[in-house]
C-alpha positions as CSV (number, residue, x, y, z in Angstrom):
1,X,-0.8,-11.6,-8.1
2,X,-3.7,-13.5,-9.3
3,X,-6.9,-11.0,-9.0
4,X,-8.7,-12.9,-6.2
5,X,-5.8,-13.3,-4.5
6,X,-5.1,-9.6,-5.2
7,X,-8.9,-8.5,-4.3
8,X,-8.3,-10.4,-0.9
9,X,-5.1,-9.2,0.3
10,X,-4.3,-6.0,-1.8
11,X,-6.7,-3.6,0.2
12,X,-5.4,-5.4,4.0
13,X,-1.4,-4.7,2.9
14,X,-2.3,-1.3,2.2
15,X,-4.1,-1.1,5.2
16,X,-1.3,-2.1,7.1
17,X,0.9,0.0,5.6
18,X,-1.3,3.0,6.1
19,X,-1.0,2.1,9.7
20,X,-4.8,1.8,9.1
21,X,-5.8,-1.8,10.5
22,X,-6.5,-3.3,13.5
23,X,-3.7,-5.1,16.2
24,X,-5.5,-8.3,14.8
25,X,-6.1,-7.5,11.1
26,X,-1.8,-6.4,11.7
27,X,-1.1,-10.3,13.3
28,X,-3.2,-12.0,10.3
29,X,-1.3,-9.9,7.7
30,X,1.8,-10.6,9.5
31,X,1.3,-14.1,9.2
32,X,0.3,-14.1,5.7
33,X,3.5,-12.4,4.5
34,X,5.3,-15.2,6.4
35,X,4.0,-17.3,3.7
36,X,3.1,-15.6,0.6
37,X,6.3,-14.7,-1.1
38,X,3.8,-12.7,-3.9
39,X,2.4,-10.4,-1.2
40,X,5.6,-9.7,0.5
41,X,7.1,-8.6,-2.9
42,X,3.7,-6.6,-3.4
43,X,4.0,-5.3,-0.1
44,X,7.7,-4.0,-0.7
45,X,6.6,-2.4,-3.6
46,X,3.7,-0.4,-2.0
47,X,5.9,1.0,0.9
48,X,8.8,1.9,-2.0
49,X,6.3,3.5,-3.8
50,X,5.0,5.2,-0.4
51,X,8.2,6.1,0.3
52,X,8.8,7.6,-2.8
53,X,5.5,9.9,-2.9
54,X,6.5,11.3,0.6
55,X,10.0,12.5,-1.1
56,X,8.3,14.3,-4.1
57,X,5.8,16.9,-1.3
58,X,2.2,17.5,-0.7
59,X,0.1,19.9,-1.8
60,X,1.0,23.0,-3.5
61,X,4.6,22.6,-3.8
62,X,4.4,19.3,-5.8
63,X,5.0,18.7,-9.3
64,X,1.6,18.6,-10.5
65,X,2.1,15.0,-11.9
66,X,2.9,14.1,-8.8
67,X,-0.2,15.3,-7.2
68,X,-2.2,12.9,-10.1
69,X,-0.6,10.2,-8.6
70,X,-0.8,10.5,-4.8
71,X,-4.5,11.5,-6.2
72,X,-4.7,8.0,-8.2
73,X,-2.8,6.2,-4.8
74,X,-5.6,7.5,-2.6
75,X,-8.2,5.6,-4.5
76,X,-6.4,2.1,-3.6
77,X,-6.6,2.9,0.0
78,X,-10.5,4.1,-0.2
């Protein structure tokens, strides 16, 4: 993903994913995914990788590399 394109959209997928944006920030992403075949592969990838975090545990019980990287994740969402 080029990086304005990626600056403009990365932060509103992972939004969306988070279950984080608005019913009309939702519709515009929706529609943008429609036609951008790089963010709907970007987009797959984030909820694979989301889906793989939530596998590995939280908190104490995690493999402390694991707990870098839903640390590291966080700071995309931010």
């Amino acid at each position: 993903m080029g990086y304005i394109h990626s600056r403009r959209w990365g932060g509103r997928l992972q939004s969306c994913l988070d279950g984080e944006a608005t019913p009309a920030r939702m519709a515009i992403v929706q529609q943008h995914l429609r036609e951008c075949a790089e963010c709907n592969g970007e987009m797959e990838m984030l909820a694979c990788v989301k889906r793989a975090l939530a596998r590995l545990g939280h908190g104490d019980s995690a493999d402390p590399a694991v707990s870098r990287l839903q640390a590291h994740a966080t700071r995309f969402t931010a």
